[in-house]
C-alpha positions in Angstrom: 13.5 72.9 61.6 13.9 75.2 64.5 11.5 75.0 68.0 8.3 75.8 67.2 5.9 77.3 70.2 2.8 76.3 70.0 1.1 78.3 72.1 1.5 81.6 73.4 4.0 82.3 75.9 1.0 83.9 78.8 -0.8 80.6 78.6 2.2 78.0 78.7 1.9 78.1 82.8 -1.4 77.4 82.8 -1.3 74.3 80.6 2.3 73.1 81.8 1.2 72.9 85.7 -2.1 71.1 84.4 -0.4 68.2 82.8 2.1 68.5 85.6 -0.5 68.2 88.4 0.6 65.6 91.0 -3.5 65.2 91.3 -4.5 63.0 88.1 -8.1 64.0 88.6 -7.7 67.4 88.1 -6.5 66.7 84.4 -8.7 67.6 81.5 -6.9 65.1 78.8 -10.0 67.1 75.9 -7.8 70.4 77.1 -4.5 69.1 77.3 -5.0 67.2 73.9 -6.4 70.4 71.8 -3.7 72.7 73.7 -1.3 71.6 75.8 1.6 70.4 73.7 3.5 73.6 74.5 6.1 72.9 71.3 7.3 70.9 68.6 11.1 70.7 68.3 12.0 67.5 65.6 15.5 67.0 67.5 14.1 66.2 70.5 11.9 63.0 69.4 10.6 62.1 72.8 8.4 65.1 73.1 5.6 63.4 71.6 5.8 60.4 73.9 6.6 62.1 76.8 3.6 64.7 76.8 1.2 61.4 76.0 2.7 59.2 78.6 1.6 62.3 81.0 -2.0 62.6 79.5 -2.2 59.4 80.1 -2.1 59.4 83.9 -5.5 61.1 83.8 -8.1 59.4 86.1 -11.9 59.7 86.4 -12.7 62.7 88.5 -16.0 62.6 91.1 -17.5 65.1 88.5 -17.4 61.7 85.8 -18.7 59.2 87.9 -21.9 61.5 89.2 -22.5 61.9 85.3 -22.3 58.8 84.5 -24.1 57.3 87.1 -27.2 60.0 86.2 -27.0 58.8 82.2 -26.9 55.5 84.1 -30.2 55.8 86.1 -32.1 58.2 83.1 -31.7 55.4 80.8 -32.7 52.8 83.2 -35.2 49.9 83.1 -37.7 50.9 85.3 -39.1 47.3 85.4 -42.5 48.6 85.0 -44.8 47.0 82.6 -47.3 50.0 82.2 -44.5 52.0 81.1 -41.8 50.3 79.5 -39.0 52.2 79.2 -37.5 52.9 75.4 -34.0 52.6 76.8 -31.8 49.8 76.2 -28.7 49.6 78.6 -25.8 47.1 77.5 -21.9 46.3 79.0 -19.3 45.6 77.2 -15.6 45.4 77.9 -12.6 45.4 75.8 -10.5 42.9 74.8 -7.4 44.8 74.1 -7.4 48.5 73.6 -9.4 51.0 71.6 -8.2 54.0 69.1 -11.3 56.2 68.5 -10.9 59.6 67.1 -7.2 59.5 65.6 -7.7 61.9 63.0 -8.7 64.6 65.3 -6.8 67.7 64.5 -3.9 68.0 67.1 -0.4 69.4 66.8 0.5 65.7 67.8 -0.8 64.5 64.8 -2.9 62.1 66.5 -6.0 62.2 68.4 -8.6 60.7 70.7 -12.6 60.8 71.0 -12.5 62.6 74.3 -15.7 64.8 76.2 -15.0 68.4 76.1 -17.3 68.7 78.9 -15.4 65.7 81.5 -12.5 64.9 79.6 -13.4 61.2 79.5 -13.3 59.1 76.5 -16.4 58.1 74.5 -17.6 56.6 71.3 -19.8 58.8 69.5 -23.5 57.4 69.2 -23.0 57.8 65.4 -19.5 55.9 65.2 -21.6 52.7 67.0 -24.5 52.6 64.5 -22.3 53.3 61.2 -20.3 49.9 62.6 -23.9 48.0 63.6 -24.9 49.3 59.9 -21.8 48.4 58.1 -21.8 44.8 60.0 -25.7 44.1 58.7 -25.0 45.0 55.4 -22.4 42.9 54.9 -23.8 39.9 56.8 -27.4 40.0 56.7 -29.2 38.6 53.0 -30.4 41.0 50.7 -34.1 39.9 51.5 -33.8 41.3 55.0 -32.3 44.5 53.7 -35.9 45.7 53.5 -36.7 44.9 57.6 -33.2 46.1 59.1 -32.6 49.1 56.9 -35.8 50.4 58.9 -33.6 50.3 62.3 -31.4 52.7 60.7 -32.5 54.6 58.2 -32.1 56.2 55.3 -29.0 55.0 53.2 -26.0 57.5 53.1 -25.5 57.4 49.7 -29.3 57.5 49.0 -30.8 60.7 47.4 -34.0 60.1 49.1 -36.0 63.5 49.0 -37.7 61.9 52.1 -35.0 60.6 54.5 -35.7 58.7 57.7 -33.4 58.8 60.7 -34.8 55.1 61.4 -36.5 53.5 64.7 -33.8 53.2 67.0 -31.3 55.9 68.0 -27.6 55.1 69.2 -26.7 57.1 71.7 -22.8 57.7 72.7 -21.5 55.0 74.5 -19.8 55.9 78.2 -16.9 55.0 79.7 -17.4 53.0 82.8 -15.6 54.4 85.7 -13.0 52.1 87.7 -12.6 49.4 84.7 -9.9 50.2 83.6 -7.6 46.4 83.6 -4.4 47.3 86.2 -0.8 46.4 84.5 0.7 43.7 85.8 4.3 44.7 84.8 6.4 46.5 87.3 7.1 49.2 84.8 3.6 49.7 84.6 2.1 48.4 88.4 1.9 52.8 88.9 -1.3 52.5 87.1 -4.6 52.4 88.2 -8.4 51.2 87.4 -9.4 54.9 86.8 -7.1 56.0 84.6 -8.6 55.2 81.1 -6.2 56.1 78.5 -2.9 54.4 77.7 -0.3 55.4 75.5 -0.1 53.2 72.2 2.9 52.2 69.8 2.2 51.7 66.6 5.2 51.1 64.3 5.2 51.8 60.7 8.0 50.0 58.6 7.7 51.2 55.5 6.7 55.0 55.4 7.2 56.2 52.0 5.3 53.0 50.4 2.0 53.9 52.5 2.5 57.8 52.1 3.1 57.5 48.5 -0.5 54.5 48.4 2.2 51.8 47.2 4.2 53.9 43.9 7.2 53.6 46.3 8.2 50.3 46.7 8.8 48.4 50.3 12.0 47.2 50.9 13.8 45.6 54.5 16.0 48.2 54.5 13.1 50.7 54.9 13.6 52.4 58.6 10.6 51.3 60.8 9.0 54.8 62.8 7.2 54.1 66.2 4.2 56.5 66.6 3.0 57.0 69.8 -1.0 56.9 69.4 -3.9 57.4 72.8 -5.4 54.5 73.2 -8.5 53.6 75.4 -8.9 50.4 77.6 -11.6 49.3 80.2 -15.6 49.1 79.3 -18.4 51.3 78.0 -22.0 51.4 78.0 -23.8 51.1 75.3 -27.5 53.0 75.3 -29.8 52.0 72.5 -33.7 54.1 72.2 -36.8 53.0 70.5 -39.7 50.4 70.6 -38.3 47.2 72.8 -38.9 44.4 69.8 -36.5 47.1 68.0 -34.1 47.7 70.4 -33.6 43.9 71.2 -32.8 43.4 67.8 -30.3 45.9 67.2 -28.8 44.5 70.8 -27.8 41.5 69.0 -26.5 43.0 65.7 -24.9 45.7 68.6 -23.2 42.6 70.6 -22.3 41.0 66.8 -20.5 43.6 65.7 -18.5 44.7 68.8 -17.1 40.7 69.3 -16.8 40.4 65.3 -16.2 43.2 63.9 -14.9 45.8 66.6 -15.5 49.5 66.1 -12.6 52.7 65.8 -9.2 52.7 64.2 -7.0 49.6 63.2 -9.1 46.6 63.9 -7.1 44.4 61.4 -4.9 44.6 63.9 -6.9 43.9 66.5 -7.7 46.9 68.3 -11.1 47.7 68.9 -12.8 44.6 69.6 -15.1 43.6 72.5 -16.3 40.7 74.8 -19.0 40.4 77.4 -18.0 42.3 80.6 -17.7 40.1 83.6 -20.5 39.7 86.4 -18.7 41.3 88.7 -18.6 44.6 86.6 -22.2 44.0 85.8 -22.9 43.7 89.7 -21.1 47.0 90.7 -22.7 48.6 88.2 -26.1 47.1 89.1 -25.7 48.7 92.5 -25.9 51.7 90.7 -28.9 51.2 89.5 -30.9 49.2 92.0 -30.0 51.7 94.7 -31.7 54.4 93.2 -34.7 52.5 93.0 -35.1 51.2 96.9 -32.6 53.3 99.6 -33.0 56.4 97.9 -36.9 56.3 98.7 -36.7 56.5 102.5 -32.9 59.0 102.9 -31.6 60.5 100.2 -28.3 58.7 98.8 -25.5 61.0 97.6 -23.9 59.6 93.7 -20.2 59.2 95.9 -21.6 57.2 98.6 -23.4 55.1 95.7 -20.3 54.8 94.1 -18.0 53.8 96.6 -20.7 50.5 97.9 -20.2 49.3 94.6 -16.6 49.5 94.2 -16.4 47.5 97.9 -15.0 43.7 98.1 -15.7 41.3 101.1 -12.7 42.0 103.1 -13.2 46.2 102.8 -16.9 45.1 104.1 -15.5 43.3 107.3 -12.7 45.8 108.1 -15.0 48.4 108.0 -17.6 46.8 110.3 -15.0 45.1 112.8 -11.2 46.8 112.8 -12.8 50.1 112.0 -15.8 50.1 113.2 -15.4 52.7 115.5 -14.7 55.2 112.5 -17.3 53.8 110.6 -19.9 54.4 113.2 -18.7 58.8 113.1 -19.6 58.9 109.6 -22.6 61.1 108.8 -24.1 58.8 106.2 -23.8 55.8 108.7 -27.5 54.7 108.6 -27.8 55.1 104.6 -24.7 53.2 104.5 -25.0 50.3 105.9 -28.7 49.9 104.2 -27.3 50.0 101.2 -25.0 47.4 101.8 -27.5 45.4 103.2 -29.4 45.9 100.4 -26.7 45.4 97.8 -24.8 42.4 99.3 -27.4 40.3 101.5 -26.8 37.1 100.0 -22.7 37.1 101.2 -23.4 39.1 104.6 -26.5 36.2 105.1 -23.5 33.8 104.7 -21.5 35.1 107.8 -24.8 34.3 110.4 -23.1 30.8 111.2 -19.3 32.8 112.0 -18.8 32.6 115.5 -15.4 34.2 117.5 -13.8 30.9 117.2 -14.1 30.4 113.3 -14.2 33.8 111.9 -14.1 36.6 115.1 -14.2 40.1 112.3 -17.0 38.3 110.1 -19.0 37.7 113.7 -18.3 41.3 114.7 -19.3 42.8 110.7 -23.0 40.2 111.1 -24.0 41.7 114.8 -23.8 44.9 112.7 -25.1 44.5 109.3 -28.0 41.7 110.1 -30.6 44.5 111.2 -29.9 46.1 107.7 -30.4 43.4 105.7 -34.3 43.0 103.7 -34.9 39.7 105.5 -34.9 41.6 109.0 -37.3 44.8 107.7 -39.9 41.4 106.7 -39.5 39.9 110.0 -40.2 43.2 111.8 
């Protein structure tokens, strides 16, 4: 078969310099994956892999992370027990890597479950409770049938002339910026924690027995076709909404069938499946959270800078509030930075008081800064 253009000739620029772009964040993978494979040529078999490998290098842009850290604080706990919030905020990380959305239609013949709005992957609320639902059905006893069928509703297959959408709704779950696992492989050590897709091989070895649903028989001698597939890695938040005795329940049939089950395309072989996500992702994303609720009440506190405190380690803290203090100092959010990481970190910085020159001279230097801006010192005033 001949080259095939598959799109039209005004528009190939447009597309080409996109998934060109030497600035990853400025990638729309949604817009490259509906329209930017420019051709298909069956002679030239790295075409496919090629123009994944490139959406690929897509990374979170500043536009993601101030939405998701807005979904993050909407659906917050307020911690208020005269209103109680009917949101119910989970993290979970994968194990391996994800394939959501293959069968979208594509020239490539694959897909992924990617935002049209951000261009960020996602997992449809509905995709999560059809897996919660298909995991109690087939583990919980028929008597209880009649108490967790209520949490979802209505059976599919039911022709109920009165349908119910159920008590708790499952909202799509968001990809959490910066956790994307880093390659350790020095053909791979380009990537980075933002960039949340990564190109998948998937190697069928005996075509015609699966396309013909087993009439043609398998043999060894059958010629095994790699297909390059999107997948996702990193963690997501999951949002539950109803009544909190419903919504703790459905947590733990959530958490169940995420570790047991997994959720999207080719679990049996071990993709999809999930574990707990680690403290430390649970802190940053904390900070998130909790700064919205104290800082931002006395000067307003922009969604970068919150974003940026939480991605910060120890040794960025000291270098910024020793080496380059001096810099530090000229920035315009000076004072609503370092209350924030006063706020956020006051249990390590409160570890530093006993640092003298001698023993540790840029953890001294960071303390006579930060110990004014730490809770304990707002009580003592």
């Amino acid at each position: 078969m001949p080259e095939v253009p598959l799109i039209r000739d005004s528009l190939k620029d447009i597309y080409a310099n996109n998934l060109n772009s030497d600035h990853p964040t400025n990638k729309h993978a949604g817009l490259l994956l509906d329209r930017g494979f420019l051709k298909y040529d069956e002679n030239q078999s790295t075409l496919k892999s090629d123009f994944i490998n490139k959406l690929c290098q897509t990374e979170s842009s500043s536009l993601y992370i101030n939405e998701f850290i807005r979904w993050l604080n909407l659906t917050k706990d307020p911690q208020n027990p005269e209103k109680p919030s009917r949101f119910c905020q989970t993290l979970f990380s994968l194990e391996n890597r994800l394939l959501i959305g293959l069968h979208g239609a594509s020239a490539l013949e694959t897909g992924c479950m990617i935002n049209h709005h951000n261009g960020m992957p996602y997992i449809p609320g509905s995709s999560v409770k059809g897996a919660v639902r298909h995991w109690a059905r087939k583990h919980l006893s028929d008597e209880l049938e009649k108490i967790w069928i209520k949490f979802f509703g209505s059976n599919p297959e039911d022709t109920d002339n009165d349908p119910f959408s159920g008590l708790v709704t499952f909202h799509d779950a968001w990809w959490v910026p910066n956790s994307a696992p880093t390659a350790s492989s020095k053909a791979s050590n380009k990537r980075t924690k933002s960039q949340p897709f990564i190109n998948e091989i998937v190697t069928t070895h005996h075509l015609e027995y699966y396309s013909n649903e087993g009439d043609t028989k398998a043999s060894d001698l059958d010629d095994p076709i790699p297909n390059a597939l999107i997948g996702v890695h990193g963690s997501f938040l999951f949002t539950l909404e109803g009544e909190k005795p419903h919504t703790d329940i459905v947590k733990i049939l959530l958490e169940k069938t995420l570790k047991e089950s997994g959720i999207g395309a080719k679990t049996s072989a071990g993709y999809g499946y999930f574990e707990d996500a680690s403290n430390d992702l649970k802190n940053r994303v904390a900070i998130l959270i909790h700064s919205d609720n104290e800082t931002n009440k006395e000067q307003s506190v922009s969604p970068a800078l919150k974003y940026e405190v939480s991605q910060l380690r120890e040794s960025k803290i000291i270098k910024m509030f020793s080496q380059d203090r001096g810099s530090t100092k000229k920035r315009e959010d000076y004072e609503p930075l370092c209350k924030l990481i006063g706020e956020q970190f006051y249990e390590l910085i409160s570890q530093w008081e006993t640092e003298t020159q001698k023993t540790s001279k840029n953890r001294f230097r960071a303390y006579g800064i930060l110990k004014d801006y730490l809770p304990e010192a707002k009580n003592n005033d």
